[in-house]
TORMARDREN-181364 format. One record per residue (C-alpha): x, y, z; residue number from 0; residue in one letter. Coordinates in nm, 2 decimals, padded with zeros to 4 digits. Layout:
<sites>
<site east="X" north="Y" up="Z" kegu="NUM" sedo="A"/>
...
</sites>
This chain:
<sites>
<site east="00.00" north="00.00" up="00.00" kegu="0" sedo="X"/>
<site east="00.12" north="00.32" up="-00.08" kegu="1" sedo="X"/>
<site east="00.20" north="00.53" up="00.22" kegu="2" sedo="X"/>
<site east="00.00" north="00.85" up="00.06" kegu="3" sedo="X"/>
<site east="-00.34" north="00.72" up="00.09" kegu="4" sedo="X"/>
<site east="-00.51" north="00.90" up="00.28" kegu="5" sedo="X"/>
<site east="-00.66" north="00.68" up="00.67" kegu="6" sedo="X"/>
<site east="-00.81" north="00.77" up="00.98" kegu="7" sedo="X"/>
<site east="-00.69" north="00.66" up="01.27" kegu="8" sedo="X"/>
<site east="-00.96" north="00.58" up="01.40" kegu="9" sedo="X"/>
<site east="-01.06" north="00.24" up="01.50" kegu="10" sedo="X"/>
<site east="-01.39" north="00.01" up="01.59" kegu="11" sedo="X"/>
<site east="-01.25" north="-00.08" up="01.95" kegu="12" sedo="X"/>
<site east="-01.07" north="00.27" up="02.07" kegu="13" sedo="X"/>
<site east="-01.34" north="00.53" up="01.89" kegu="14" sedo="X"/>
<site east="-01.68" north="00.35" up="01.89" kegu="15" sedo="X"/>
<site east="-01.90" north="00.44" up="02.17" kegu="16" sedo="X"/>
<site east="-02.22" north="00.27" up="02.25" kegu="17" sedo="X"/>
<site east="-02.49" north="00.54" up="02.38" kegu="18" sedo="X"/>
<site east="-02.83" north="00.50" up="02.42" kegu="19" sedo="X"/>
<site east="-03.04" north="00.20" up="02.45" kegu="20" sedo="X"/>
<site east="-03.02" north="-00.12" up="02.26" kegu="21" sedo="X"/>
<site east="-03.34" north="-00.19" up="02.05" kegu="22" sedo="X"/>
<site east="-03.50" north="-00.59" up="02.11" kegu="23" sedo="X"/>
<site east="-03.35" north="-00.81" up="01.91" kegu="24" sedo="X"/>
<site east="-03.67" north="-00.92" up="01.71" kegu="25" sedo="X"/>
<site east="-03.70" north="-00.57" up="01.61" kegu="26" sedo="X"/>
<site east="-03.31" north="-00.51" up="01.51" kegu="27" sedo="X"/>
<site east="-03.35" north="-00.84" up="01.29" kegu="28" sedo="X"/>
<site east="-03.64" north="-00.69" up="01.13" kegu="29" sedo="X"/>
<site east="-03.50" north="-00.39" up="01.07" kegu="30" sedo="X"/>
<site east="-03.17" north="-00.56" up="00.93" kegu="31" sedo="X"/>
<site east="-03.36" north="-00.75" up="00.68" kegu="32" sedo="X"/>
<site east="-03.54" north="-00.49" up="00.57" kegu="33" sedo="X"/>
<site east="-03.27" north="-00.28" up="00.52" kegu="34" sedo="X"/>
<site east="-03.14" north="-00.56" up="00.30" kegu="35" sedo="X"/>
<site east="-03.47" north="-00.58" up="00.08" kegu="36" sedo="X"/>
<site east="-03.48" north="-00.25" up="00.01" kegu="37" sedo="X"/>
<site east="-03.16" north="-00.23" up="-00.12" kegu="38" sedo="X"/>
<site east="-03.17" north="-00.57" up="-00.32" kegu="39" sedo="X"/>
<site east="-03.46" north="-00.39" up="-00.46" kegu="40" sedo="X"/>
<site east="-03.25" north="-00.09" up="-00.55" kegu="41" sedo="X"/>
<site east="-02.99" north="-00.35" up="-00.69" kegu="42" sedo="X"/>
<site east="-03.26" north="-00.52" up="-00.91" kegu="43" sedo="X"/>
<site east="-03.36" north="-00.18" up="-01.10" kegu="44" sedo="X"/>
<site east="-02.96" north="-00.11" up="-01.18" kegu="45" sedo="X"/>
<site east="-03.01" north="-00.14" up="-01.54" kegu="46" sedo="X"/>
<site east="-03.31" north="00.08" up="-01.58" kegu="47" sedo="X"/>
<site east="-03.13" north="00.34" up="-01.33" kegu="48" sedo="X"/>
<site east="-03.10" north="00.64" up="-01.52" kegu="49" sedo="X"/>
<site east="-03.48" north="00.63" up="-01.63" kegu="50" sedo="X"/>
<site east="-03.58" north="00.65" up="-01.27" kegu="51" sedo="X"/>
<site east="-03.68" north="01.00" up="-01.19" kegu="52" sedo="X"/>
<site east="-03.47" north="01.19" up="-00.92" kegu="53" sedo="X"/>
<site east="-03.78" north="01.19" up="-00.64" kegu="54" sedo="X"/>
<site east="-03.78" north="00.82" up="-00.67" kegu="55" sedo="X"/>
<site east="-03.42" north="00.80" up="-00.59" kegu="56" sedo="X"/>
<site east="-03.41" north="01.07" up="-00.30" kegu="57" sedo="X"/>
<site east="-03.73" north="00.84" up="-00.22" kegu="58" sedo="X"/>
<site east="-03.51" north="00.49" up="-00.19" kegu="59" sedo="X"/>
<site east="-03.24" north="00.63" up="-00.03" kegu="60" sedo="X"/>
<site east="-03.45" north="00.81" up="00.28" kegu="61" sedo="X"/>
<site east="-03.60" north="00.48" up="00.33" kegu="62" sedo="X"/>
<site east="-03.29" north="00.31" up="00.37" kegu="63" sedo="X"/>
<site east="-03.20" north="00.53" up="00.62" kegu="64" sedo="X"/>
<site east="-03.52" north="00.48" up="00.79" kegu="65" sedo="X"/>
<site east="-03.57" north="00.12" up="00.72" kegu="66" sedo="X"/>
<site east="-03.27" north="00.11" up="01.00" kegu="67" sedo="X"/>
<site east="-03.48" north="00.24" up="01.23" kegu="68" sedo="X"/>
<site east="-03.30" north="00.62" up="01.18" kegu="69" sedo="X"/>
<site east="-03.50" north="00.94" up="01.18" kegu="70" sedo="X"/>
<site east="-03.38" north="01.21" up="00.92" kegu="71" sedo="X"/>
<site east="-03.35" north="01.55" up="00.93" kegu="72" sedo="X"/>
<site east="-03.26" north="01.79" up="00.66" kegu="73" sedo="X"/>
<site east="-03.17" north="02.18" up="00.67" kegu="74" sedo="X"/>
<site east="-03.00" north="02.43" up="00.50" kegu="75" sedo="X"/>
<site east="-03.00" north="02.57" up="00.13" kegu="76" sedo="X"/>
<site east="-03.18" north="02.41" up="-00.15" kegu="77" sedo="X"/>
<site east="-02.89" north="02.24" up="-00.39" kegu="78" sedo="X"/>
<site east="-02.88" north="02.45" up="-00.74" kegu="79" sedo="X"/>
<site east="-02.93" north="02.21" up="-01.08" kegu="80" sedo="X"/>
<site east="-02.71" north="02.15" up="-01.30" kegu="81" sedo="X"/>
<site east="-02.34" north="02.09" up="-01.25" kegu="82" sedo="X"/>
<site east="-02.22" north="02.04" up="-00.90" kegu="83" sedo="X"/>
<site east="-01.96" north="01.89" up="-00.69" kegu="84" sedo="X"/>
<site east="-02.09" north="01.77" up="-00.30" kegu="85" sedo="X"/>
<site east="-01.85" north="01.73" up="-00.09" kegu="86" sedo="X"/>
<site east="-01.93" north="01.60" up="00.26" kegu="87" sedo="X"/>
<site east="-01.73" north="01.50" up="00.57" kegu="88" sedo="X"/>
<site east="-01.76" north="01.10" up="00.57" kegu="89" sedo="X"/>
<site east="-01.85" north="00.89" up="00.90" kegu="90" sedo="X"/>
<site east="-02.05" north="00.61" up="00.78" kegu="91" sedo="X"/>
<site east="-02.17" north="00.37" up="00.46" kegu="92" sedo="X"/>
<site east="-02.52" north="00.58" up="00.55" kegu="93" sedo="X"/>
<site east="-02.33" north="00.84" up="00.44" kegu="94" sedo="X"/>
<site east="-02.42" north="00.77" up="00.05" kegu="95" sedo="X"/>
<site east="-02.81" north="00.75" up="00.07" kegu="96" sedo="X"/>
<site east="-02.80" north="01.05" up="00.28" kegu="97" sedo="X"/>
<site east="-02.63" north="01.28" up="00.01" kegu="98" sedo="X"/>
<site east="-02.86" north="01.15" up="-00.27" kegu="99" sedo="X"/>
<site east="-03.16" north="01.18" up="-00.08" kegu="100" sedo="X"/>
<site east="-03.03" north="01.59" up="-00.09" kegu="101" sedo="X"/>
<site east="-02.99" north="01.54" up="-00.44" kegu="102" sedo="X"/>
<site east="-02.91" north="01.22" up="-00.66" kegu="103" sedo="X"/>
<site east="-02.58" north="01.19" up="-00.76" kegu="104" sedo="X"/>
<site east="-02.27" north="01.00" up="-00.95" kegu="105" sedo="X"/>
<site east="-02.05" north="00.91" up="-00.67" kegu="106" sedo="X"/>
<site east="-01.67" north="00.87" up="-00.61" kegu="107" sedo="X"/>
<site east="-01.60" north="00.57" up="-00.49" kegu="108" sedo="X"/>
<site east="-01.26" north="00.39" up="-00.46" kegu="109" sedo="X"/>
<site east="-01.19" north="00.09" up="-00.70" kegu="110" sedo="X"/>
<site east="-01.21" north="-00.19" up="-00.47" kegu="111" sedo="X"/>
<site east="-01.56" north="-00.13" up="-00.44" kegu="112" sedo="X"/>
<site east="-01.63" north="-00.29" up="-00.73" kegu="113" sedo="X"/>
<site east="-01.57" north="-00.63" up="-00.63" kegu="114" sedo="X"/>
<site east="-01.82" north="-00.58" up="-00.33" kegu="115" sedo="X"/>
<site east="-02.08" north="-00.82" up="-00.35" kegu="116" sedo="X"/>
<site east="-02.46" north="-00.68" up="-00.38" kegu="117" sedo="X"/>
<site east="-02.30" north="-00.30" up="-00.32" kegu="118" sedo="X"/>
<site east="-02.04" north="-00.31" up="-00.58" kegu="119" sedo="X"/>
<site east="-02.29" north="-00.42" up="-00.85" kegu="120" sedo="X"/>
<site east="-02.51" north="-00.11" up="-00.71" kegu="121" sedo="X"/>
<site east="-02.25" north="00.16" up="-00.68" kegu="122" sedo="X"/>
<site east="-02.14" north="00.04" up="-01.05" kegu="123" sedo="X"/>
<site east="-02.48" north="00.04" up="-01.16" kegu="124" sedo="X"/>
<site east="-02.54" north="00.40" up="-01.05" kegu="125" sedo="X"/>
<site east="-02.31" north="00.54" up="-01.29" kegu="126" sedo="X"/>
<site east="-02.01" north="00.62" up="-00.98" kegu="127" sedo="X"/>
<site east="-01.68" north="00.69" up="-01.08" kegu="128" sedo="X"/>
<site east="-01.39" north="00.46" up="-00.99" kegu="129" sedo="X"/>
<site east="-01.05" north="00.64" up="-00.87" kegu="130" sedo="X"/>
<site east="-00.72" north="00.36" up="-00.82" kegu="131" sedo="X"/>
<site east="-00.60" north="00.52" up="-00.57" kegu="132" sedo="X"/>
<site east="-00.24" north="00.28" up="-00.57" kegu="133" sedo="X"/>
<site east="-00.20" north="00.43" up="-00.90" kegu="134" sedo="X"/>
<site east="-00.10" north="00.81" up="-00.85" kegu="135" sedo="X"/>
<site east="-00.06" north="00.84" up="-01.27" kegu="136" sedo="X"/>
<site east="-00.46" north="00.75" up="-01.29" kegu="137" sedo="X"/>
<site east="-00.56" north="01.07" up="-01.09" kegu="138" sedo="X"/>
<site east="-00.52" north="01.30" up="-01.39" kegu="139" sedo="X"/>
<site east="-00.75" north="01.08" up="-01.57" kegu="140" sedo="X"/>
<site east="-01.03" north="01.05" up="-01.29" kegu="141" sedo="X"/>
<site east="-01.03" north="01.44" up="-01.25" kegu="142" sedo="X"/>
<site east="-01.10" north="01.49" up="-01.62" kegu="143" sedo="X"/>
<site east="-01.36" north="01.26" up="-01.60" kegu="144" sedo="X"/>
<site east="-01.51" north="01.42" up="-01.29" kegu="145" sedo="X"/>
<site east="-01.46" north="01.75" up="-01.47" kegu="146" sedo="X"/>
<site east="-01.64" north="01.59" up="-01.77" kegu="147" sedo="X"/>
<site east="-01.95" north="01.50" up="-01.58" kegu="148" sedo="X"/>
<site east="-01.99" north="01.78" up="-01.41" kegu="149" sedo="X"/>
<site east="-01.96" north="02.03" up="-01.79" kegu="150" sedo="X"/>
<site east="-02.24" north="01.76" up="-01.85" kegu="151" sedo="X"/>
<site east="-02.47" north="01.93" up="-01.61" kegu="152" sedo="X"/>
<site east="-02.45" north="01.61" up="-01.34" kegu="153" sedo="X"/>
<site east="-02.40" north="01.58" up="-01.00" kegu="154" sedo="X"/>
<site east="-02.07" north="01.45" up="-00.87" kegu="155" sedo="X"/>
<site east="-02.07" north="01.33" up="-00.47" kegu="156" sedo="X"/>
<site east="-01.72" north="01.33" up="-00.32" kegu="157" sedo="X"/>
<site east="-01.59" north="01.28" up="00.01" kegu="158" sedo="X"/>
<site east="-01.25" north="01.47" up="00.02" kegu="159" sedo="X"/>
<site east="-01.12" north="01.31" up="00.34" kegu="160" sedo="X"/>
<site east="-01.05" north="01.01" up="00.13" kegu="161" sedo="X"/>
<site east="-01.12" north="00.75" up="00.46" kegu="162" sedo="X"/>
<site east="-01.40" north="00.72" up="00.73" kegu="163" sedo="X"/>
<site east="-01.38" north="00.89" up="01.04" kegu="164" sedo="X"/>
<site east="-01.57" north="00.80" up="01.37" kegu="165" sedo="X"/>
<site east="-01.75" north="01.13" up="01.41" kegu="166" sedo="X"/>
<site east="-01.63" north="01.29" up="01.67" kegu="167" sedo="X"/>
<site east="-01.29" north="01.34" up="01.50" kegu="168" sedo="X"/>
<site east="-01.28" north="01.46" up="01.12" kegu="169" sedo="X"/>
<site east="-00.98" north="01.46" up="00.83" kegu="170" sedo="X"/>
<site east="-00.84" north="01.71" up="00.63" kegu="171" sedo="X"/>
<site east="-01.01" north="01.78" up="00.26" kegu="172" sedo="X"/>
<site east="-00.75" north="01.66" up="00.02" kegu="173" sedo="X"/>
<site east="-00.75" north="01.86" up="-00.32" kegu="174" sedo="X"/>
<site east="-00.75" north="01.70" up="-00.63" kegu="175" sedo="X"/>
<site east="-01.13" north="01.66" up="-00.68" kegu="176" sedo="X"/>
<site east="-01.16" north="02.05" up="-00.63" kegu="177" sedo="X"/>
<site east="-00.97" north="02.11" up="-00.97" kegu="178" sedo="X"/>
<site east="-01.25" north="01.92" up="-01.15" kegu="179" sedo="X"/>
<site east="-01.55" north="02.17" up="-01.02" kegu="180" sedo="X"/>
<site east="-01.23" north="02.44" up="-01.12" kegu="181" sedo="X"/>
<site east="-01.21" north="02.29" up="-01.47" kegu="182" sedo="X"/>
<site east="-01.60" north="02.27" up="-01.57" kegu="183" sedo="X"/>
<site east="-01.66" north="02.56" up="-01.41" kegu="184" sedo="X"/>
<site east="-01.95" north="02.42" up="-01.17" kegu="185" sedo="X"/>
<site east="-02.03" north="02.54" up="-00.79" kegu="186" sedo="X"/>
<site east="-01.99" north="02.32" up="-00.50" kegu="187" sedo="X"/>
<site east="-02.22" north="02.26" up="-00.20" kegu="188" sedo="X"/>
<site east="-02.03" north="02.16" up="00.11" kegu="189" sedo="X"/>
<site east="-02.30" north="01.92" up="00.33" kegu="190" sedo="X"/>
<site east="-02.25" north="01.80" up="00.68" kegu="191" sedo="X"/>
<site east="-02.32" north="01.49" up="00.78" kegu="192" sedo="X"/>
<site east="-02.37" north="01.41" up="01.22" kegu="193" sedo="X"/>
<site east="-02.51" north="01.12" up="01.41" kegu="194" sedo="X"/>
<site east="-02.70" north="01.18" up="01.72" kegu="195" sedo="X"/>
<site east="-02.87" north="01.00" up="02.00" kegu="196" sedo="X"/>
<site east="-03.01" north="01.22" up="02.30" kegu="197" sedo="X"/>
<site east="-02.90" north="01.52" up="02.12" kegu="198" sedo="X"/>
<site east="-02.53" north="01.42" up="02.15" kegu="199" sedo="X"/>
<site east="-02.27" north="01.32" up="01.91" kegu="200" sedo="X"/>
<site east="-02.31" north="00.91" up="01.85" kegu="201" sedo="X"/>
<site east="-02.04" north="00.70" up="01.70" kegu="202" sedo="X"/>
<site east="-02.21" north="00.40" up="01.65" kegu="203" sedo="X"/>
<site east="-02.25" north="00.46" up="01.29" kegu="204" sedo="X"/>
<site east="-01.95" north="00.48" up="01.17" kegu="205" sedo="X"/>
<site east="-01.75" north="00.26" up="00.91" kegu="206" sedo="X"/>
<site east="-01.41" north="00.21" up="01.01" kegu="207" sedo="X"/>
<site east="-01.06" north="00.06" up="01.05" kegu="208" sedo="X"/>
<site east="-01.11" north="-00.33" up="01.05" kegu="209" sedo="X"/>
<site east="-01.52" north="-00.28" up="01.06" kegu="210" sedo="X"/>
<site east="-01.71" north="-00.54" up="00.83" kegu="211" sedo="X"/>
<site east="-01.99" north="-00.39" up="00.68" kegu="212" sedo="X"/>
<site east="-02.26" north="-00.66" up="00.76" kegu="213" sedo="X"/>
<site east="-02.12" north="-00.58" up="01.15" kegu="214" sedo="X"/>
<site east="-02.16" north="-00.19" up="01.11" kegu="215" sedo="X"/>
<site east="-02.50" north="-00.29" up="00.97" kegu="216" sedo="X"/>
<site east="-02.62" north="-00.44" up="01.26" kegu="217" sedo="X"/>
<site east="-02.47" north="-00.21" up="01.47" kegu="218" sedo="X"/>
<site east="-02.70" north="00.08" up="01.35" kegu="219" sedo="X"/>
<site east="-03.00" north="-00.17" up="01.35" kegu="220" sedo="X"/>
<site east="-02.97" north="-00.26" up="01.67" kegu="221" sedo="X"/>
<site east="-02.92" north="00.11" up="01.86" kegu="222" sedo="X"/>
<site east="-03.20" north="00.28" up="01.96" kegu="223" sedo="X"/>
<site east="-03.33" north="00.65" up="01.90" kegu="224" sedo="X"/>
<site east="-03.05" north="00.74" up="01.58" kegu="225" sedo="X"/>
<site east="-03.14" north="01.06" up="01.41" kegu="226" sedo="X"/>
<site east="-02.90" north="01.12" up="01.11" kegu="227" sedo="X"/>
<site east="-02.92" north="01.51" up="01.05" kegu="228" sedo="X"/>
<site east="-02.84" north="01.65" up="00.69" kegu="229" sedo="X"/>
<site east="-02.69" north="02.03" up="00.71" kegu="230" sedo="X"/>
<site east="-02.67" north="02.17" up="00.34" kegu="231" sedo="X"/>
<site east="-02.40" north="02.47" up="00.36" kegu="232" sedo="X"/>
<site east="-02.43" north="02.79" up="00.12" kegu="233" sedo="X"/>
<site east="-02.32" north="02.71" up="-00.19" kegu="234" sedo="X"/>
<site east="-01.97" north="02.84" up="-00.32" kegu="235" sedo="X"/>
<site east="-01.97" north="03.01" up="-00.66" kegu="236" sedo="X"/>
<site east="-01.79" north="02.90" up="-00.95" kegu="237" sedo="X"/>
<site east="-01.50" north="03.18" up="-00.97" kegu="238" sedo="X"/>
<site east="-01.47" north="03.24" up="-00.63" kegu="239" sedo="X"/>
<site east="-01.16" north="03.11" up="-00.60" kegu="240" sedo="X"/>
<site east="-00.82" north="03.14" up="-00.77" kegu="241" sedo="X"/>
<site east="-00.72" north="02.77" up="-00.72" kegu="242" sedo="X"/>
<site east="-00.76" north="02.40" up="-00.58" kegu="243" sedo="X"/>
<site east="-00.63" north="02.48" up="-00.23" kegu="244" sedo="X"/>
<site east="-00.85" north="02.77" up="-00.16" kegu="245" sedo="X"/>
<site east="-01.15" north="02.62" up="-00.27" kegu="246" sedo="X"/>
<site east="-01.11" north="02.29" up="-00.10" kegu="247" sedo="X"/>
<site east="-01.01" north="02.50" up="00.25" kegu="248" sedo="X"/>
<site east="-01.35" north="02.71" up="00.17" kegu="249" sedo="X"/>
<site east="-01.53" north="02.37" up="00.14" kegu="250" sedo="X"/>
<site east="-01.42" north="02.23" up="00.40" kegu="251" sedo="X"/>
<site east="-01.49" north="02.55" up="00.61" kegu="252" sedo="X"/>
<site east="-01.79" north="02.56" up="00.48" kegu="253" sedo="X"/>
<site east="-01.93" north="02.18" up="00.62" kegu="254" sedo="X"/>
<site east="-02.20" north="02.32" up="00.86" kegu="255" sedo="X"/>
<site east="-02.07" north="02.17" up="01.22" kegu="256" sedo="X"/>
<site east="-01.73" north="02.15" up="01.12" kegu="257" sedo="X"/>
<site east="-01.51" north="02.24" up="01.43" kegu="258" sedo="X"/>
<site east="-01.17" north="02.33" up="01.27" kegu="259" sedo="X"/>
<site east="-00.98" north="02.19" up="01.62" kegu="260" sedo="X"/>
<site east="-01.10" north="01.83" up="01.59" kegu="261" sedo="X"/>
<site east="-00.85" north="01.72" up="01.28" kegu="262" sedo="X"/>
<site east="-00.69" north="01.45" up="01.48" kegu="263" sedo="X"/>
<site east="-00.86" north="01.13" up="01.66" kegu="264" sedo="X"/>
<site east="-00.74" north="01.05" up="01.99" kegu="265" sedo="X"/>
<site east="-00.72" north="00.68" up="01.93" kegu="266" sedo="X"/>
<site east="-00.34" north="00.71" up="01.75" kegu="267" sedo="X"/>
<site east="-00.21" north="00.74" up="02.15" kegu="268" sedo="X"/>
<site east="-00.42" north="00.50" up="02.23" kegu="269" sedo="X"/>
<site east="-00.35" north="00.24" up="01.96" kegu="270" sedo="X"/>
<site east="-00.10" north="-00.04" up="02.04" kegu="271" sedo="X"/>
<site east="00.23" north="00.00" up="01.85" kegu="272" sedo="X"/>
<site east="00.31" north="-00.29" up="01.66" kegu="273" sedo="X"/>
<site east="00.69" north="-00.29" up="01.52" kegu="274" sedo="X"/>
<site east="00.63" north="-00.40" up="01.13" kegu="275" sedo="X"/>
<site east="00.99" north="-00.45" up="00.92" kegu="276" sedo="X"/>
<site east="01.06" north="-00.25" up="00.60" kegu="277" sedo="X"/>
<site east="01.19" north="-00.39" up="00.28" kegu="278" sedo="X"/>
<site east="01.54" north="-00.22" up="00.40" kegu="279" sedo="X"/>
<site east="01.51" north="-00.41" up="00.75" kegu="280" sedo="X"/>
<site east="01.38" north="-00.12" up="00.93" kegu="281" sedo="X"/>
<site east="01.15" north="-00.10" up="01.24" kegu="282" sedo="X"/>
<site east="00.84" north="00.12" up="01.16" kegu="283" sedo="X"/>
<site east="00.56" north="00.08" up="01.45" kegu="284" sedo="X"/>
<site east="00.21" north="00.08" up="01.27" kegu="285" sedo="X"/>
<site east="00.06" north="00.39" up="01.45" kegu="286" sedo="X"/>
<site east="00.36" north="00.55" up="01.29" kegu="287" sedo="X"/>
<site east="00.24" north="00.36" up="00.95" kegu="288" sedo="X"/>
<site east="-00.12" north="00.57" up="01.03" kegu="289" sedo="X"/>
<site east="00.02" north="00.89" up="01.05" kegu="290" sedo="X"/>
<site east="00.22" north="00.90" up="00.73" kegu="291" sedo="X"/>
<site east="-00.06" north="00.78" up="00.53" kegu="292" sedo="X"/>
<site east="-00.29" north="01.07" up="00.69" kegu="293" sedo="X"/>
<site east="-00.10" north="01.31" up="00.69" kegu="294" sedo="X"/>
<site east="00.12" north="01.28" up="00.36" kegu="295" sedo="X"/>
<site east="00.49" north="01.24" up="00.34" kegu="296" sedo="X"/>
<site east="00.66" north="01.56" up="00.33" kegu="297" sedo="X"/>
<site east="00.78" north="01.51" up="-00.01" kegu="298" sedo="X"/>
<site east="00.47" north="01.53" up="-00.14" kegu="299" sedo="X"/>
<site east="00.42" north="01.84" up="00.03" kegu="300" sedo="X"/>
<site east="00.71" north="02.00" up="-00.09" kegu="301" sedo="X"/>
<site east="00.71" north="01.91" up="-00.40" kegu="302" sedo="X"/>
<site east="00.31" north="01.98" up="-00.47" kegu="303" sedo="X"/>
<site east="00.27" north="01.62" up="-00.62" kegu="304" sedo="X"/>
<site east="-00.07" north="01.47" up="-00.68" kegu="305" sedo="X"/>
<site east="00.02" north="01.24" up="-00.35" kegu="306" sedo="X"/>
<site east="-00.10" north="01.58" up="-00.17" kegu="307" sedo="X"/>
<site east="-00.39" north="01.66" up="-00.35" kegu="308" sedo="X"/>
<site east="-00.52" north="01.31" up="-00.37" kegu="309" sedo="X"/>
</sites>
């Protein structure tokens, strides 16, 4: 793996929190297995996708998210039509059905997806873009054809952080993607995402480290009184900025309930350092191993290569 690629440090055991009470389990299976249906069903219209009118979509994807037994709140600016980047902090798989049900869109979605069973058929099927990202030569090639679906008046979702974070600790918007919104001349909405139970921040959501999806799955099922709210920021104006870097730092900005002093998770200290050998025989702990790939080596930096954009 290559040590740019952008990864939280967060983890399932050190980060997830479990607050509130736990539904029955009769009604955490249902809800499980109804979350499944309605997303096989999703799965079965793939090839007749891009007939399906844009309510219908924003209609499937809200009752996903309430299917797992999650109430859903929306607020904040109505999304223009017409070309547009989303960008959005990123906590959880729920993440996805909560953008479109703002407004349906072609996601970005890293290449491994693919090969998901059920969910890689269905994020293919949606018309999402693929980025390689252990191939640093491919990112030209992904932005142009961001770039070219946004001149073509569509809706690209992105999630700049490039990794899930556990929600009470958030990543740095990386830049690359911004150049596409640059280069067709679109605006971009910034949206942010939270998880609540009681009216405080909730974890249990979130997609991380060495989660399995089917386990994060019954995770949300199975918590009681989960309200995902939807904050839709003012949208920024194609030409309001010069370049890549000030537009992404605008974005980010820009996420409604952003705190710009929560960039780091506390769970690097409290991670247990493992010593992993290098090809040149070299001790490198694996908390160490996190931190390069979050933060970027400092060549990259220096040299403004793609590895810091990406």
């Amino acid at each position: 793996m290559s040590v740019w690629l952008p990864s939280a440090p967060c983890t399932p055991r050190s980060c997830i929190e479990s607050k509130g009470s736990v539904t029955a389990v009769p009604r955490a299976v249902l809800r499980f297995v109804t979350v499944l249906v309605v997303v096989a069903a999703g799965a079965a219209l793939t090839p007749v996708g891009k007939r399906i009118p844009a309510v219908a979509v924003r209609w499937w994807c809200r009752t996903i998210v309430r299917s797992a037994g999650i109430r859903l709140r929306i607020t904040g600016t109505t999304t223009p039509t017409g070309g547009l980047l989303l960008v959005a902090n990123h906590i959880s798989w729920l993440d996805i059905p909560l953008l479109a049900a703002v407004r349906p869109a072609r996601m970005l979605a890293k290449a491994e997806i693919r090969h998901w069973p059920v969910a890689g058929t269905l994020t293919a099927g949606s018309g999402a873009l693929f980025i390689d990202r252990d191939r640093l030569r491919a990112l030209p090639e992904t932005v142009a054809s961001i770039a070219g679906a946004l001149r073509a008046g569509g809706a690209v979702a992105v999630f700049p952080e490039g990794s899930t974070w556990c929600g009470r600790a958030q990543g740095h918007f990386r830049r690359a993607v911004f150049q596409a919104a640059l280069d067709a001349g679109v605006p971009v909405q910034p949206v942010g995402l939270h998880y609540l139970t009681d009216g405080t921040a909730s974890t249990a959501p979130a997609f991380v480290g060495s989660d399995s999806l089917l386990t994060s799955v019954w995770r949300v099922v199975s918590t009681r009184g989960l309200v995902a709210e939807v904050e839709v920021g003012p949208t920024i104006l194609p030409g309001s900025h010069p370049d890549r870097r000030s537009l992404a730092q605008a974005a980010q900005a820009g996420v409604p309930g952003r705190s710009p002093h929560r960039d780091h998770c506390t769970s690097v200290a409290q991670t247990p350092v493992k010593i992993r050998r290098t090809g040149r025989g070299r001790p490198v702990s694996v908390a160490s191993m996190r931190i390069i790939r979050h933060t970027g080596t400092a060549t990259a930096r220096a040299t403004n290569s793609p590895a810091a954009d990406a």
